[in-house]
C-alpha positions as CSV (number, residue, x, y, z in Angstrom):
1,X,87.3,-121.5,-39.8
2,X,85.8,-118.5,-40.6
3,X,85.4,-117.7,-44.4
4,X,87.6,-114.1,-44.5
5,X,86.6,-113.5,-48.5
6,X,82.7,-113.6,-47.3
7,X,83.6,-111.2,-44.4
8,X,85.3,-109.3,-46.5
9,X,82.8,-109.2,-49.1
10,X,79.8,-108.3,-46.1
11,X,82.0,-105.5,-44.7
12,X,83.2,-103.9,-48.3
13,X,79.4,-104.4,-48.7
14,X,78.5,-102.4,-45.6
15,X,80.7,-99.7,-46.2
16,X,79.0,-99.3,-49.7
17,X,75.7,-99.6,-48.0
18,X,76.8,-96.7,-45.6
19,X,78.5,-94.6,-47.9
20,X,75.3,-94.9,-50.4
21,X,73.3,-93.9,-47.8
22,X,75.3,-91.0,-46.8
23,X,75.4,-89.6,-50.3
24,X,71.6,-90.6,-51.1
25,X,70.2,-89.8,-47.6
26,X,72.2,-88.4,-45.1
27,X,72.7,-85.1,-47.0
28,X,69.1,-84.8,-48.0
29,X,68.2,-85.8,-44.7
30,X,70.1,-82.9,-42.7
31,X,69.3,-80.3,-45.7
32,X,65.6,-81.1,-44.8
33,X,66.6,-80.8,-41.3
34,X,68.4,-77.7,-41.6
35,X,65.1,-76.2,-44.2
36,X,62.8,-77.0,-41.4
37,X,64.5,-75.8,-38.8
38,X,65.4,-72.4,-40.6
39,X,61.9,-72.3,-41.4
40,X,60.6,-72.7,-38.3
41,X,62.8,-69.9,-36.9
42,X,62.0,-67.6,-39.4
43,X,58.0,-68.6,-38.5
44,X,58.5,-68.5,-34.9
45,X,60.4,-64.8,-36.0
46,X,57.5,-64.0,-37.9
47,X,55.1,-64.8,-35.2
48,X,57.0,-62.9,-33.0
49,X,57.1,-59.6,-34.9
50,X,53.2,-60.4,-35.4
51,X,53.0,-60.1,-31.7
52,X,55.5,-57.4,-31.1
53,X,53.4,-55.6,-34.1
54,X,50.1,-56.8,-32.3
55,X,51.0,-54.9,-29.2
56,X,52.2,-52.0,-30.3
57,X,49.1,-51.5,-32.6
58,X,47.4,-52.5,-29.2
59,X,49.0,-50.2,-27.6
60,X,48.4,-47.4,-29.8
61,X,44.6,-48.2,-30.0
62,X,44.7,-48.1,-26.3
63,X,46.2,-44.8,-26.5
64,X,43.9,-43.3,-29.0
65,X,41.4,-44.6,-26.6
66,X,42.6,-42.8,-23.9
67,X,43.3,-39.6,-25.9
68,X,39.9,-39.6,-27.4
69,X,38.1,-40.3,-23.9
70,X,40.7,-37.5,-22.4
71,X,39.1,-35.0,-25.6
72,X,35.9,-36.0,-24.5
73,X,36.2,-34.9,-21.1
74,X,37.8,-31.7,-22.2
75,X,35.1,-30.9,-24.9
76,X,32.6,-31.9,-21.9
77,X,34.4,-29.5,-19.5
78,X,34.1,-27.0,-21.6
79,X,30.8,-26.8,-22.6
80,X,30.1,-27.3,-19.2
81,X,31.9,-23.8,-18.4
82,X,30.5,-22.3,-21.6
83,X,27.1,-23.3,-20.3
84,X,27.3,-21.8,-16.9
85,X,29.2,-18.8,-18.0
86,X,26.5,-18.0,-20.7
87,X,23.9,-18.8,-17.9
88,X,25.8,-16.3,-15.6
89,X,25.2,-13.5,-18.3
90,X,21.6,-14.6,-19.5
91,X,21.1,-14.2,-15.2
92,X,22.8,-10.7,-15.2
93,X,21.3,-9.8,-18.2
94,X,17.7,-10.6,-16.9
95,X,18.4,-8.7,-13.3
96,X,20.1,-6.4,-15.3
97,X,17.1,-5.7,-17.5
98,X,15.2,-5.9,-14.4
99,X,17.1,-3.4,-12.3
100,X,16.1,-1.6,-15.2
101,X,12.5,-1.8,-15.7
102,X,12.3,-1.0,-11.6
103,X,13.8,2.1,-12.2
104,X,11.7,3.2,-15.3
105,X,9.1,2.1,-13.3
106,X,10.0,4.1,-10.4
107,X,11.1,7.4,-12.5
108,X,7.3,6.6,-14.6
109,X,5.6,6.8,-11.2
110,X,7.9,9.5,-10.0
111,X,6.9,11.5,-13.2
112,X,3.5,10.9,-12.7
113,X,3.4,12.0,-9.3
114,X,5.3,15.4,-9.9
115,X,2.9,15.9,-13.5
116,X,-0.1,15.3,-10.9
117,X,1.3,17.6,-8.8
118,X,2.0,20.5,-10.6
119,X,-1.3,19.9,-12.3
120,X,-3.3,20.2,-9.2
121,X,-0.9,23.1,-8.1
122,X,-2.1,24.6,-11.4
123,X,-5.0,24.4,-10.7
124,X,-5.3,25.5,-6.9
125,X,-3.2,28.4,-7.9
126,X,-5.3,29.5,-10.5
127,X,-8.6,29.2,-8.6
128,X,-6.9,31.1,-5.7
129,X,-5.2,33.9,-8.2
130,X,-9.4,33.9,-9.4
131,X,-10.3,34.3,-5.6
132,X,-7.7,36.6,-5.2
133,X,-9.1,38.8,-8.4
134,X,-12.6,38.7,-7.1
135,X,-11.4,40.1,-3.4
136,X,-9.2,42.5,-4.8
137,X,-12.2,44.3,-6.9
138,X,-13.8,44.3,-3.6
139,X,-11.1,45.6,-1.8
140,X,-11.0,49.5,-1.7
141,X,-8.1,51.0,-3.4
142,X,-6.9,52.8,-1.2
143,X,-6.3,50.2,1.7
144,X,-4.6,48.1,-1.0
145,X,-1.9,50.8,-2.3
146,X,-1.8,52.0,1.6
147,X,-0.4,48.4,2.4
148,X,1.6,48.2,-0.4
149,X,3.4,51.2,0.3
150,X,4.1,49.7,3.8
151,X,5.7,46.8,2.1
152,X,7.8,48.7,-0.2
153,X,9.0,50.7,2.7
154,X,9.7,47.9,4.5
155,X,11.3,45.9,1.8
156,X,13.6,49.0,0.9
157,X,14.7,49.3,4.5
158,X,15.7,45.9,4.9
159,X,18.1,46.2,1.8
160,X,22.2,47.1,2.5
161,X,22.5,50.9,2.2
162,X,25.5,50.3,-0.5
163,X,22.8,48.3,-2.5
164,X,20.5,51.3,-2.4
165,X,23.4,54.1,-2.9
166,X,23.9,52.2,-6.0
167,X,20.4,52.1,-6.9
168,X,20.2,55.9,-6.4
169,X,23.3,56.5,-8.5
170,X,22.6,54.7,-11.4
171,X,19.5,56.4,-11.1
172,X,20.8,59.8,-11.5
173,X,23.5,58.6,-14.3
174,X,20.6,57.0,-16.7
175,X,18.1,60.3,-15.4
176,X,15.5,57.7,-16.4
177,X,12.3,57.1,-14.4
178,X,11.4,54.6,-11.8
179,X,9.2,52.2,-13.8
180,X,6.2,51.1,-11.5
181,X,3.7,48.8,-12.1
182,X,0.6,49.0,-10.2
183,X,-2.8,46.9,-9.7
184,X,-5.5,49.2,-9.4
185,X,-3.9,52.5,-11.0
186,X,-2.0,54.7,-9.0
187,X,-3.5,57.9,-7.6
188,X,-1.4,60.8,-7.6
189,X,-1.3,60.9,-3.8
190,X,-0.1,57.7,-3.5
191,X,2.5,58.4,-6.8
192,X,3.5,61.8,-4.3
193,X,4.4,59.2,-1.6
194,X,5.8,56.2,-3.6
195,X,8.3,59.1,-4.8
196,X,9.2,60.2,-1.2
197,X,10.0,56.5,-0.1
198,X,12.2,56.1,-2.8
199,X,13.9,59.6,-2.6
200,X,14.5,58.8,1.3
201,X,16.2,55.1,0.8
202,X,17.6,55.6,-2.4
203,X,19.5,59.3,-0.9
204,X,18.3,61.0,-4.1
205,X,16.7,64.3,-4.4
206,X,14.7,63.9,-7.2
207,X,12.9,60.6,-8.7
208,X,10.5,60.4,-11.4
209,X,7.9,58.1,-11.8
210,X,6.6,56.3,-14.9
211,X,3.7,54.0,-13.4
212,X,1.8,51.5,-15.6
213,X,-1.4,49.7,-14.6
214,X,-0.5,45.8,-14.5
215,X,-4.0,44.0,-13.6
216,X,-2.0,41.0,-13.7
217,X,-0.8,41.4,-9.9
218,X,-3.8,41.3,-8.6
219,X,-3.2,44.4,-6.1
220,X,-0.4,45.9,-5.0
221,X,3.0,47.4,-6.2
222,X,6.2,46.5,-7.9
223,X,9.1,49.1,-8.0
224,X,11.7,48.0,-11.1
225,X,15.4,49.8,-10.4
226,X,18.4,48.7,-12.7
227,X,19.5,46.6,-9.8
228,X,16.5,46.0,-7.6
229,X,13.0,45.0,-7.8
230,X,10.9,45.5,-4.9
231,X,7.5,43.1,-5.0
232,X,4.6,44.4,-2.9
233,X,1.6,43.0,-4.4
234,X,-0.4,39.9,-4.2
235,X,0.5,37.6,-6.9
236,X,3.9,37.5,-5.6
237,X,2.7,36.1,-2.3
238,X,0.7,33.5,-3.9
239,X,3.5,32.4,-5.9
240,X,6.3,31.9,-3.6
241,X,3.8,30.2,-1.4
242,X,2.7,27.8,-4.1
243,X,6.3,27.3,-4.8
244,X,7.3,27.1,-1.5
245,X,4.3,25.6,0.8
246,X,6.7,23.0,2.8
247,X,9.3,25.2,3.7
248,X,8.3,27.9,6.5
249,X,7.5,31.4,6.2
250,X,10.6,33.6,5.6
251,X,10.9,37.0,7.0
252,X,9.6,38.4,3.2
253,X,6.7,36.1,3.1
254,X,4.8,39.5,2.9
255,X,6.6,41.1,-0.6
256,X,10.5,40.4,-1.6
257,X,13.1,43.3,-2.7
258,X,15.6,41.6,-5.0
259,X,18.0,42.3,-7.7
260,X,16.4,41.8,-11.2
261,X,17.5,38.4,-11.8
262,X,15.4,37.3,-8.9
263,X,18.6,37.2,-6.2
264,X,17.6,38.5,-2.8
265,X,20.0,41.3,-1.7
């Protein structure tokens, strides 16, 4: 038969034995339990901002990667296009400079050519106005001033008549002389007809003469009016043709009648 003060004694026991351990371990136990856990939460938390943090710093060093590699292309771009565009204006400098040079060149050579020229036509006209000196003192006087009053005559007739009219009226207004010049000196036979031809063309009845001795036209005559001047003498000829070798002969390649300031009439 069982003994019920021993079973009762084992089971009160038990329950002590349980509730000792409740109070002494239990509690602990889950606190430790709960600690642990809460700590491993807040680790794995941790860990997971690390990586959240991780990433994002990746991230941003990724994009500071990119934005440094894209400023690098940029800066390389441009220098690239400040290169060729300073190399375009070194190269149009250069042909500018160039271009230039050619055309100092050119204008040098140009110059030269023209100073050459007129030298040497300075110098042929001078050895023909010599030449022409040296026939001229061999040429009778006469012959020369009989030509020369050809030319004038001719000259005179080939100007308007309202151009000599004029001529002839100022004449008589100033009542000054005709002013000759003449290479030799004028005889007084030929001064006789010289006044005639200008009496006839300029419709005057009276013209006076005032004839100077100009060696420097060679031979010949030049009549000076107020608004003509008749040239009849030889260094005209050679001076229009020095001036005027490539063009061909004009119908006063023999002597000119002009106004004063050198305009034919």
């Amino acid at each position: 038969m069982p003994n019920w003060a021993t079973l009762l004694f084992e089971i009160v026991n038990f329950l002590v034995i349980l509730l000792v351990l409740r109070l002494l371990l239990y509690k602990p136990l889950r606190r430790f339990i709960r600690e642990r856990q809460e700590r491993m939460d807040a680790e794995r938390q941790a860990a997971a901002e690390a990586r959240s943090d991780a990433e994002a710093r990746r991230q941003e060093y990724e994009g500071k990667l990119q934005q440094l590699a894209d400023e690098e292309k940029a800066a390389v771009a441009r220098a690239r296009k400040r290169a060729e565009e300073e190399a375009q204006t070194i190269l149009k400098r250069a042909r500018d400079q160039a271009r230039a040079a050619r055309e100092a060149a050119a204008r040098r050579i140009q110059r030269q050519i023209e100073e050459g020229g007129a030298a040497l036509q300075g110098q042929v006209t001078a050895a023909a106005l010599a030449m022409l000196r040296q026939v001229a003192l061999a040429t009778d006087s006469q012959a020369v001033h009989a030509a020369a009053m050809a030319e004038v005559d001719r000259l005179l007739g080939e100007v308007p008549e309202d151009e000599r009219r004029r001529a002839g009226q100022m004449l008589l207004e100033g009542r000054e002389p005709v002013h000759v010049a003449a290479a030799p000196a004028l005889s007084d036979d030929f001064r006789g007809q010289l006044a005639e031809l200008l009496r006839k063309h300029l419709g005057v009845d009276d013209v006076t003469l005032q004839v100077d001795e100009e060696p420097d036209l060679i031979a010949g005559l030049e009549v000076r009016l107020k608004n003509l001047l008749v040239k009849a003498h030889w260094r005209d000829r050679l001076e229009r043709f020095a001036a005027d070798s490539a063009r061909a002969p004009s119908r006063t390649e023999t002597g000119e009648a002009g106004r004063p300031d050198g305009g034919k009439t």
